[in-house]
C-alpha positions as CSV (number, residue, x, y, z in Angstrom):
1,X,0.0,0.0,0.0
2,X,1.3,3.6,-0.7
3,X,-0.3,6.3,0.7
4,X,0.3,9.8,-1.0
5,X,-0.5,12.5,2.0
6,X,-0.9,15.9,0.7
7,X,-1.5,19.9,1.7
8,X,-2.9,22.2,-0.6
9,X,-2.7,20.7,-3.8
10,X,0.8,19.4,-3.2
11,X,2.3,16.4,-2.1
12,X,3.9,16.4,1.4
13,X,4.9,13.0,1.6
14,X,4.7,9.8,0.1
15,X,4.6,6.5,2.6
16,X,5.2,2.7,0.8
17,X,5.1,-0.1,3.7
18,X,5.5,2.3,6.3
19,X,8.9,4.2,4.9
20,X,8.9,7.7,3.6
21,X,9.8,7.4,-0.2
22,X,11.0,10.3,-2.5
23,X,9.2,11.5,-6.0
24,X,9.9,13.5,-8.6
25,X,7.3,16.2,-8.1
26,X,4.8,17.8,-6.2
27,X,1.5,17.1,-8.2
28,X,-0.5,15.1,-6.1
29,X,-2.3,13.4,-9.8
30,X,1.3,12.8,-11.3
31,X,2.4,11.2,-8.0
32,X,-0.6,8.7,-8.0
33,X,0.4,7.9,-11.9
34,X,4.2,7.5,-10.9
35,X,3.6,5.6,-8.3
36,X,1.0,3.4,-9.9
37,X,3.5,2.7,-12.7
38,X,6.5,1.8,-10.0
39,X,3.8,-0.6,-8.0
40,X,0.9,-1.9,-10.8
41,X,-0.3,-4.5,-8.1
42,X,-0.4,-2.1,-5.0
43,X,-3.7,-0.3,-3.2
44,X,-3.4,4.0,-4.0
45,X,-4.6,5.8,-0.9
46,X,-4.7,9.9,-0.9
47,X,-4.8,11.7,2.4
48,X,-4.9,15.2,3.4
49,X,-1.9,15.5,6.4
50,X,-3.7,16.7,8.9
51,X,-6.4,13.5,8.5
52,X,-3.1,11.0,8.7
53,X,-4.2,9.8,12.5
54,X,-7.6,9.5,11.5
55,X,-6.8,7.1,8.9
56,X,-8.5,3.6,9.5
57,X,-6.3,1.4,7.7
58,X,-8.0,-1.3,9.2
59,X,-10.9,-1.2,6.8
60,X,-9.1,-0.8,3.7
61,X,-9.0,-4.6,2.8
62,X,-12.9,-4.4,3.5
63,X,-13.4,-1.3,1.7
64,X,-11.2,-2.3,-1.8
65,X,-12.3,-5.9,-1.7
66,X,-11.5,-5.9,-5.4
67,X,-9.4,-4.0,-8.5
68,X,-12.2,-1.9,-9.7
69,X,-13.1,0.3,-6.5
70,X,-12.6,4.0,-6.0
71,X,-13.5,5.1,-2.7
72,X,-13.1,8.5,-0.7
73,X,-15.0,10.2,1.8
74,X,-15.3,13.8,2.5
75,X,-16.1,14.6,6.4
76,X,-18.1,17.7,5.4
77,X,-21.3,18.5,4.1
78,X,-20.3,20.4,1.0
79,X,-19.0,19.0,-1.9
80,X,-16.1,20.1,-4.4
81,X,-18.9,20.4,-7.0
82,X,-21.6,22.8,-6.0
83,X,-25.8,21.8,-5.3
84,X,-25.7,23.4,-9.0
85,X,-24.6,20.2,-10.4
86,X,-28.5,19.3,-9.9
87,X,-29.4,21.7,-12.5
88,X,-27.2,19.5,-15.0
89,X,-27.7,15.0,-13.7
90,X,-30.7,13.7,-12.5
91,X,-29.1,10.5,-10.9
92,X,-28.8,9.4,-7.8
93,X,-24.7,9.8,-7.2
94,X,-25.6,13.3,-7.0
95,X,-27.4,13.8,-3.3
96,X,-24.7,11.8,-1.3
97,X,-26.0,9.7,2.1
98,X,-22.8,10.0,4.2
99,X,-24.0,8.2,6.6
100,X,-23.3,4.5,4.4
101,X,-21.0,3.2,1.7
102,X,-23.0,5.2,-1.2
103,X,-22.3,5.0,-5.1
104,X,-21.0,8.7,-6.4
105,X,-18.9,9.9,-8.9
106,X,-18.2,12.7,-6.3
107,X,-15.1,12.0,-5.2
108,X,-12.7,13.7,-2.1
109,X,-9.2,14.5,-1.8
110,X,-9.1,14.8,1.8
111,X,-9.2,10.9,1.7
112,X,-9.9,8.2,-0.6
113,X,-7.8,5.0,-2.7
114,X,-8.1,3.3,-5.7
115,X,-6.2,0.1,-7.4
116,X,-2.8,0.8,-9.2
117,X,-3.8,-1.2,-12.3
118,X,-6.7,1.4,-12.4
119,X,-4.5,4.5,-12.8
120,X,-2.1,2.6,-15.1
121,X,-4.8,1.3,-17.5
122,X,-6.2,5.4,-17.9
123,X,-2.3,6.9,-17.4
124,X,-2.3,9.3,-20.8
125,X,-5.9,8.9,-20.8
126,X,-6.8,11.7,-18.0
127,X,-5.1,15.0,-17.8
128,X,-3.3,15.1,-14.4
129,X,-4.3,18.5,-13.6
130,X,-3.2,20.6,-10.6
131,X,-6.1,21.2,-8.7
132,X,-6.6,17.6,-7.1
133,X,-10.1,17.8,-6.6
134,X,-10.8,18.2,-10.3
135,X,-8.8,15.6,-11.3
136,X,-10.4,12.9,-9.1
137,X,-14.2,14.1,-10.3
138,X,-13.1,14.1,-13.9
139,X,-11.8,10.6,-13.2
140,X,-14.7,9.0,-11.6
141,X,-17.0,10.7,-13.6
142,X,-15.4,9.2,-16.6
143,X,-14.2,5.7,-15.5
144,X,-17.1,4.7,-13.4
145,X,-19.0,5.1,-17.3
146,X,-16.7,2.2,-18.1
147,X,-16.9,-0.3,-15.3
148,X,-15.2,1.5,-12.3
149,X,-17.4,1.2,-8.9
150,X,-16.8,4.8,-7.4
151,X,-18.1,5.2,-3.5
152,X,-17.9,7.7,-1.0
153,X,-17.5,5.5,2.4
154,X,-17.4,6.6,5.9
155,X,-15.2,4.1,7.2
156,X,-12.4,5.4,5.2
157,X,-11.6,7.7,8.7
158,X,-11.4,6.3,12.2
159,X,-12.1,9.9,13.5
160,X,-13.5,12.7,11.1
161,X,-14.0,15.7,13.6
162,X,-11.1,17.4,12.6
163,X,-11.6,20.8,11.8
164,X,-10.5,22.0,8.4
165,X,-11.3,25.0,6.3
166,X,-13.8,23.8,3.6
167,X,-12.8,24.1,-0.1
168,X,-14.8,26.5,-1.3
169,X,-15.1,26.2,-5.7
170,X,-16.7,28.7,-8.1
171,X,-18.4,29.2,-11.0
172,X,-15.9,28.5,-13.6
173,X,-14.9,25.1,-12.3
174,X,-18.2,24.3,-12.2
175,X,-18.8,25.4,-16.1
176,X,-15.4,24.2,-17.1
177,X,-16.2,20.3,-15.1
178,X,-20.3,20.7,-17.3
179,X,-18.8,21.4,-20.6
180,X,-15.8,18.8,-20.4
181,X,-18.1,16.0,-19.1
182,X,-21.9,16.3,-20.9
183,X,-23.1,17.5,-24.2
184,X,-22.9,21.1,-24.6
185,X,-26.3,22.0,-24.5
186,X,-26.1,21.5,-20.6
187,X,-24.1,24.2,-20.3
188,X,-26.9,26.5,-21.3
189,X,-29.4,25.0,-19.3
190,X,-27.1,25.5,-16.4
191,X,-26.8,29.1,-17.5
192,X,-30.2,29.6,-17.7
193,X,-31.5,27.7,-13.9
194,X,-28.7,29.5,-12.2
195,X,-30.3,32.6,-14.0
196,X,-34.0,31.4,-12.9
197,X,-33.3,29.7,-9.8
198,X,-30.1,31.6,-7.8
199,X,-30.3,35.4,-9.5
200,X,-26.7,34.6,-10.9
201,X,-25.8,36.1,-14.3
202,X,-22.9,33.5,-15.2
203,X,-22.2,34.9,-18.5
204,X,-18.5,34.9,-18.2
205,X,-18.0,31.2,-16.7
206,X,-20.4,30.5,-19.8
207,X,-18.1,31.6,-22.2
208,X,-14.8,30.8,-20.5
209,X,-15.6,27.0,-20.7
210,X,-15.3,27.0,-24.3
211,X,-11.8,27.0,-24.6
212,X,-12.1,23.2,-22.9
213,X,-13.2,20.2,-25.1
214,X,-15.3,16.9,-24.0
215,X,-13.3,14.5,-22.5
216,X,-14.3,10.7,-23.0
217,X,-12.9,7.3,-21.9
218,X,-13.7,4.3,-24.8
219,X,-15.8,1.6,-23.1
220,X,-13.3,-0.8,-22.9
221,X,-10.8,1.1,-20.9
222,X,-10.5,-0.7,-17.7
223,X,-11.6,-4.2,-19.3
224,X,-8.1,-5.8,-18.8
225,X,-8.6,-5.6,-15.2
226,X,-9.2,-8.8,-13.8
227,X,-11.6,-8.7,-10.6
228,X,-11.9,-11.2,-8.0
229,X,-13.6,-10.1,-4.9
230,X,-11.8,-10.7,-1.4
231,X,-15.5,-10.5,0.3
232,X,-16.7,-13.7,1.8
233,X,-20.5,-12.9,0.1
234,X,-21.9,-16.3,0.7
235,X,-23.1,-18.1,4.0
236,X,-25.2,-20.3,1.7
237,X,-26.6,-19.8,-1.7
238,X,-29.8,-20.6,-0.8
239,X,-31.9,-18.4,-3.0
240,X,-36.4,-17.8,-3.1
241,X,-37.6,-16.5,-6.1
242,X,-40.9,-14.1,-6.0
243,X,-43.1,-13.6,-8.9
244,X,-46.1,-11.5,-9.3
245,X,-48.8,-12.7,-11.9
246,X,-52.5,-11.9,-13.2
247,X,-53.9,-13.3,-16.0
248,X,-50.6,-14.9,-17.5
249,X,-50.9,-18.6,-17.3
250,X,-49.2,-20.0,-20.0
251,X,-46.5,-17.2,-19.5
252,X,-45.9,-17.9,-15.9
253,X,-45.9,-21.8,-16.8
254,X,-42.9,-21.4,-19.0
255,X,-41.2,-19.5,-16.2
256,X,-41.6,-22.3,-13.8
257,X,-40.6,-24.7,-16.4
258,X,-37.1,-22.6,-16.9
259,X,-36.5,-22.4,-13.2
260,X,-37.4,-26.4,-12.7
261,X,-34.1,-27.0,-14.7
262,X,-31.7,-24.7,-13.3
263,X,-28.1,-26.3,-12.6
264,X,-28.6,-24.4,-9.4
265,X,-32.2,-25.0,-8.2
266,X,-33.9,-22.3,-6.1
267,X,-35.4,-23.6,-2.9
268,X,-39.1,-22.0,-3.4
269,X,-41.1,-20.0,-6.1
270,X,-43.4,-17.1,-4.1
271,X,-46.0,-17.0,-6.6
272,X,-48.8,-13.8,-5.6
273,X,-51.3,-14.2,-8.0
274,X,-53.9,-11.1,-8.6
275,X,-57.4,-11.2,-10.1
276,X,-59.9,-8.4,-9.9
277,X,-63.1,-10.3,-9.9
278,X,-64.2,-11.5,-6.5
279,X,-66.0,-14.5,-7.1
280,X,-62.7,-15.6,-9.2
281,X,-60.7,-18.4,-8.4
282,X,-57.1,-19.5,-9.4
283,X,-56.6,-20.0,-13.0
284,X,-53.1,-21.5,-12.1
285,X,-53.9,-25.6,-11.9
286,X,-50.5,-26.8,-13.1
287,X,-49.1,-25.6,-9.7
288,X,-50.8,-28.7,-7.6
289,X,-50.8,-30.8,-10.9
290,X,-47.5,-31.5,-11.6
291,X,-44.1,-32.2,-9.7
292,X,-41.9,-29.1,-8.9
293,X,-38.2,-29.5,-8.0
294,X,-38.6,-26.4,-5.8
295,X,-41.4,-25.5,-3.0
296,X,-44.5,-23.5,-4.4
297,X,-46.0,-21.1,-2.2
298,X,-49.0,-19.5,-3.7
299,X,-51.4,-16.7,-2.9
300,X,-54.2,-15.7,-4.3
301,X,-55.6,-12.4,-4.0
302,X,-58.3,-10.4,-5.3
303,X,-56.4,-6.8,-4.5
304,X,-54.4,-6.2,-7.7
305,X,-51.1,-4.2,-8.0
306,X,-47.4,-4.7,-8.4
307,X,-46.3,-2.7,-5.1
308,X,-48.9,-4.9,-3.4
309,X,-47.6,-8.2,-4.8
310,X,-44.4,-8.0,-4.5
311,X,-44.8,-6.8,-0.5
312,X,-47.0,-9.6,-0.1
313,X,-44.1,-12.2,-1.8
314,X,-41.3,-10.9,0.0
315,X,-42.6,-11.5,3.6
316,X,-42.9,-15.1,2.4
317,X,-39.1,-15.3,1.7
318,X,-36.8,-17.4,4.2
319,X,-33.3,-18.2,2.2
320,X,-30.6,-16.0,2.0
321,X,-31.2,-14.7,-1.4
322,X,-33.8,-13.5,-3.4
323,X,-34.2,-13.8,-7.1
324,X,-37.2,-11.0,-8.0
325,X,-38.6,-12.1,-11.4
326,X,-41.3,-10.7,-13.8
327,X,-44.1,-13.4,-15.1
328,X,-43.0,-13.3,-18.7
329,X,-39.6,-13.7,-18.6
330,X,-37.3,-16.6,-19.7
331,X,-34.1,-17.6,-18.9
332,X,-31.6,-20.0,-19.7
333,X,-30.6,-23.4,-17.9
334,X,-27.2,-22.0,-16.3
335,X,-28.8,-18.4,-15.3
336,X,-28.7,-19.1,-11.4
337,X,-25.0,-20.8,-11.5
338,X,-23.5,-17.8,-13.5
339,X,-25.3,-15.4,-11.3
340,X,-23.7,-16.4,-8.1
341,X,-20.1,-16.8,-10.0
342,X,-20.9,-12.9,-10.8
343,X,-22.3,-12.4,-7.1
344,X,-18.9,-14.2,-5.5
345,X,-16.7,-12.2,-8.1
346,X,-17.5,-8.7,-7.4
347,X,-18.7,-9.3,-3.8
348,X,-22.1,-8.2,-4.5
349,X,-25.2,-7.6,-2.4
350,X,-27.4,-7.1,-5.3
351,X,-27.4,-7.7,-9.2
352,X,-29.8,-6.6,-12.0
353,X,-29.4,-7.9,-15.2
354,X,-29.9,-7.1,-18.4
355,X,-33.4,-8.1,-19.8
356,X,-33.7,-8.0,-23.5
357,X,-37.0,-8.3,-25.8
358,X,-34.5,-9.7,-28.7
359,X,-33.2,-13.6,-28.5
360,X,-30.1,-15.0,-26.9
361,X,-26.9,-13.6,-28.7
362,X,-23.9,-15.3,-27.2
363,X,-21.5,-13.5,-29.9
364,X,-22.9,-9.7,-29.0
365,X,-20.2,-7.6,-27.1
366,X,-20.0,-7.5,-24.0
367,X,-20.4,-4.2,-22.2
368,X,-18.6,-3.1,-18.9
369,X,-20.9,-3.9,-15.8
370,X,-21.8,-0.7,-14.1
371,X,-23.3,1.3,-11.1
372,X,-26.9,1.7,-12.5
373,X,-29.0,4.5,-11.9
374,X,-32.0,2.6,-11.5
375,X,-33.2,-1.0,-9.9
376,X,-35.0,-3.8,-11.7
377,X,-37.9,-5.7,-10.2
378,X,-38.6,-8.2,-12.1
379,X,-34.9,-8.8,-13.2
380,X,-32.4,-8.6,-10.0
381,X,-31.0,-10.7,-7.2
382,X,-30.8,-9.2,-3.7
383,X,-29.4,-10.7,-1.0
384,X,-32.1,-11.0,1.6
385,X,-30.7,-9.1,4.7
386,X,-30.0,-6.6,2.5
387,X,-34.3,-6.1,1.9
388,X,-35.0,-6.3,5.9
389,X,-37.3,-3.4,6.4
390,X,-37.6,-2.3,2.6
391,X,-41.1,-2.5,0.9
392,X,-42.5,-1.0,-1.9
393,X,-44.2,2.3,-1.1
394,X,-48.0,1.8,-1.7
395,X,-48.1,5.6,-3.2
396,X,-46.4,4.3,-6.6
397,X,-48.9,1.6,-6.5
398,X,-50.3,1.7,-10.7
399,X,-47.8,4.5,-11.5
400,X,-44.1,5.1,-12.1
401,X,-40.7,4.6,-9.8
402,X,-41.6,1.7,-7.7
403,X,-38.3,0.2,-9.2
404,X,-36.1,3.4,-8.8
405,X,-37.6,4.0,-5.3
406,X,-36.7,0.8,-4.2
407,X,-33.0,1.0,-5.6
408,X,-32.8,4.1,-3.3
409,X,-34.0,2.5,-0.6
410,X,-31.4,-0.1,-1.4
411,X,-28.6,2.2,-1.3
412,X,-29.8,4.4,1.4
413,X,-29.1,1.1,3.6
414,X,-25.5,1.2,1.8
415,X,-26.6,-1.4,-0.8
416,X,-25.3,-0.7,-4.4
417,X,-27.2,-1.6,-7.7
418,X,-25.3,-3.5,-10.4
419,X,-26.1,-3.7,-13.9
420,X,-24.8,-7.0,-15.5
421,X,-24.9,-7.7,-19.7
422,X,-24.7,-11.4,-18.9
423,X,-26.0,-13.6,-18.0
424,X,-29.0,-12.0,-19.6
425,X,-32.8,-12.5,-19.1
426,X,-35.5,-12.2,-22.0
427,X,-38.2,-10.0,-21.9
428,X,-41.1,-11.4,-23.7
429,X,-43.6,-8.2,-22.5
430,X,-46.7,-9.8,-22.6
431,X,-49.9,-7.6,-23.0
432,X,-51.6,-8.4,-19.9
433,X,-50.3,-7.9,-16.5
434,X,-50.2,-6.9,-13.0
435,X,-48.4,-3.7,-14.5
436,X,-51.0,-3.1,-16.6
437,X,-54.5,-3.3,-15.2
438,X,-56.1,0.3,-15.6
439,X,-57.3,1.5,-12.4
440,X,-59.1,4.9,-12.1
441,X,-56.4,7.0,-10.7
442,X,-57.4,9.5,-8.3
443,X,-56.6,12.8,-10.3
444,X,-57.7,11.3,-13.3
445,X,-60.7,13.7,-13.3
446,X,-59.0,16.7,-12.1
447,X,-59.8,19.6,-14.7
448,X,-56.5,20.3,-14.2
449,X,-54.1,17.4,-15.1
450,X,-51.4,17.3,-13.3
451,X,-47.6,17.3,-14.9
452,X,-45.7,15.2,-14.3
453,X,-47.1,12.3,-13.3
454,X,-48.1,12.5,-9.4
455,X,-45.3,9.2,-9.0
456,X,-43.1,10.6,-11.0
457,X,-43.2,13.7,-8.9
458,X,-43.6,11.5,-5.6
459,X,-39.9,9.9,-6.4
460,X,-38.1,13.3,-7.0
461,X,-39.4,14.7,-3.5
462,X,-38.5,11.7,-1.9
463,X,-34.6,11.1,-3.5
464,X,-33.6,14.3,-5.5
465,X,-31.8,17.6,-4.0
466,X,-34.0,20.6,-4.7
467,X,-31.6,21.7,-7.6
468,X,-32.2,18.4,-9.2
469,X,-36.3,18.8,-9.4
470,X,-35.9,22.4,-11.1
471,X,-33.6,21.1,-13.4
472,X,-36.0,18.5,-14.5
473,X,-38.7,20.9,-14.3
474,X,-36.8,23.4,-16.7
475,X,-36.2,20.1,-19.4
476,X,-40.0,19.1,-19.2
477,X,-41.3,22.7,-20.2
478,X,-39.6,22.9,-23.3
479,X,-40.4,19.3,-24.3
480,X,-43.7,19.3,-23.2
481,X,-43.9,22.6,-25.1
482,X,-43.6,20.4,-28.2
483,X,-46.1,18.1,-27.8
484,X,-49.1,19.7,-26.6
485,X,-51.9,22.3,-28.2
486,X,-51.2,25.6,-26.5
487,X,-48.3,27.7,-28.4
488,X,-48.7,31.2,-27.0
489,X,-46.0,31.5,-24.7
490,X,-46.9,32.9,-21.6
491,X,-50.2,30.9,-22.0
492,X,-48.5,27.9,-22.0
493,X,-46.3,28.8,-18.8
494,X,-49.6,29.6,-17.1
495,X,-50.9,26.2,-17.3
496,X,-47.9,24.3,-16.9
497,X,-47.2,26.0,-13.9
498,X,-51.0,25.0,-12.5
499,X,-50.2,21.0,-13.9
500,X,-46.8,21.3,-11.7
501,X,-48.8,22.9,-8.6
502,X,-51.0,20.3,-8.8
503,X,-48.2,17.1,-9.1
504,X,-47.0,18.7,-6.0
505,X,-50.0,18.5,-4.4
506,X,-51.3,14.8,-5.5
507,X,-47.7,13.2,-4.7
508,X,-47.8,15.1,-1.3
509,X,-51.0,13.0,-0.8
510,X,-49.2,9.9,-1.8
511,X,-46.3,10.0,0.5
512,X,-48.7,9.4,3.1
513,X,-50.2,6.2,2.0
């Protein structure tokens, strides 16, 4: 392990097993590139001196359990980046829980490591730059695109109550970082909320950032890194797989049949079937009929909806994982067996996979695995401690962002969502489904509709900074503008205005249910 401690924006000292090593200059970036270069096989670590005693080296085998983590932590509230980043990505790396081990591009330099092999596969790649900070956002932002896992993780520091002068960043950095990372037309719409929103005429840090082109990292950057967790993941690989159904019978059969010859057999299918009609009765006769290799449990319930379901499935879980699929899905024989040889190999908690309308293509290239913005319910495995005391909030019940709301929830409880190419799940999207029943929805009447949708707007007051929701709300006026009937101007800003006022209102309603 080297650790590289530095002072303002200059190394100090450089540490390799516990001696006090000499390089050639004082830029912190070069340092970690020269010393990456002397050492390809050793853990990076960054430190501001005066955290050096707070350093809790004890957790660093824990923390970088494999070659692909990035991982800092910044003991105060502000980050490098302004809250005006919200005006420019909606995900959820941008409003960071300090509190747990959270995915974020938004790095610190008062702390934080990273493999060697890392900074030697993007050496030339990245512009070592002088200002530290910088350089570490411009890197995570860019690697973690193309299979780095980036973190901010409190147990980096053994102590973090020393007290430091924050970094405080302007205007310019913040242009300069926009235009050098996204397409240039967010550099306007920054422009123009910092304009609306803050009162702050940023014409000159508009124009400045000009003179700095789009960096990029190709996809396959880091993909001669080889990964093998160090994380004991698995007490058993026990695993319970939930499935929500209405009115898919011979879609939910072919499931069951796909599961029944797994290499790796689950232990129980938690079937929660929905119909509407109350003098119904299952439709699903197969399930008593023939001989499973796995336990059935089956409920049958008149009270329809996916939130519902799936709340009522996962109680009924007892192994140690969960596999959460949809009803019209199909998978292949080996699915189960190559997702725990992904699980063990990245030391995973959870893993979504890619689920695909087109065929099985064993020859199509295979993309980095990433931190995903999202969370998919009907195509993920979750290991079951990790779900204690998560549920789907009722309010999304018929709507949209059950699945991103419970990937927040997820990583709120320091649980990360993975996005896997292989192996892969297809989609078959059959036309009838607990998804898909048409309730009558409770504004549906207003005279008045509201806009957005009362779940989408549910999600963003739950999970977004307030930056973040007036960016979205600045993108949606001018597309909406498009697409509906009213084209005087200041008519149409009227009324959208009223449709926002009243999403407000309807998902204010919802958080309560």
């Amino acid at each position: 392990m080297i650790i590289v401690y530095h002072k303002e924006n200059k190394v100090v000292e450089v540490e390799f097993e516990k001696k006090t090593i000499c390089v050639s200059q004082m830029n912190i970036a070069k340092t970690l590139f020269e010393m990456a270069a002397l050492h390809p096989q050793s853990l990076i670590v960054w430190c501001h001196i005066d955290f050096r005693s707070s350093l809790n080296v004890s957790k660093f085998q824990d923390i970088f359990h494999h070659s692909k983590i990035m991982a800092s932590y910044s003991p105060f509230f502000k980050t490098f980046l302004p809250d005006s980043i919200g005006y420019v990505e909606e995900s959820p790396f941008i409003k960071i829980n300090r509190k747990v081990n959270y995915p974020t591009w938004q790095t610190s330099s008062w702390v934080g490591g990273l493999n060697a092999a890392v900074l030697v596969a993007l050496n030339g790649k990245i512009k070592a730059t002088f200002n530290f900070d910088y350089f570490l956002h411009s890197l995570a932002k860019l690697a973690m695109e193309t299979g780095l896992f980036c973190y901010s993780d409190p147990t980096l520091l053994i102590d973090n109550s020393t007290e430091l002068k924050e970094k405080r960043n302007n205007s310019y950095i913040l242009f300069r970082f926009v235009k050098q990372h996204y397409r240039t037309r967010w550099v306007f719409l920054l422009f123009m909320n910092l304009l609306l929103y803050k009162r702050k005429f940023a014409i000159f840090p508009l124009i400045h950032c000009f003179i700095y082109r789009r960096r990029k990292l190709a996809d396959d950057s880091l993909e001669q890194i080889q990964v093998q967790s160090t994380k004991n993941i698995f007490s058993t690989k026990t695993i319970d797989v939930i499935i929500p159904t209405i009115g898919r019978k011979q879609y939910l059969y072919d499931v069951l049949k796909d599961l029944s010859v797994q290499s790796h057999l689950p232990k129980n299918v938690i079937i929660v079937e929905q119909n509407t009609n109350v003098e119904s009765s299952s439709e699903l006769d197969y399930l008593k009929e023939e001989n499973w290799p796995f336990g059935i449990k089956h409920i049958f319930t008149h009270q329809p909806g996916a939130c519902n379901a799936r709340n009522v499935a996962l109680k009924e879980v007892s192994n140690d994982w969960v596999f959460m699929a949809d009803d019209d899905i199909r998978i292949k024989e080996s699915f189960l067996k190559e997702a725990f040889v992904q699980i063990n190999k990245f030391g995973l908690d959870e893993i979504t996979f890619a689920c695909n309308e087109a065929m099985y293509d064993n020859s199509k290239e295979n993309y980095s695995n990433i931190q995903w913005e999202t969370f998919g319910s009907g195509c993920s495995i979750v290991k079951r401690q990790s779900i204690e005391n998560i549920r789907y909030r009722k309010g999304f019940e018929f709507g949209y962002g059950e699945d991103t709301d419970f990937g927040m929830q997820l990583r709120n409880k320091g649980v990360d969502i993975i996005y896997f190419t292989q192996p892969e799940i297809l989609h078959l999207k059959a036309p009838i489904g607990g998804f898909r029943t048409k309730p009558v929805l409770e504004w549906q009447n207003d005279s008045i509709q509201p806009k957005p949708s009362p779940t989408v707007m549910l999600y963003k007051q739950l999970h977004l900074t307030e930056e973040q929701i007036n960016g979205y709300k600045m993108i949606l006026f001018f597309k909406f503008y498009k697409v509906q009937n009213t084209k005087n101007p200041v008519r149409y800003y009227k009324n959208f205005q009223k449709q926002w006022k009243q999403s407000l209102y309807w998902a204010n309603q919802l958080i309560t249910k």
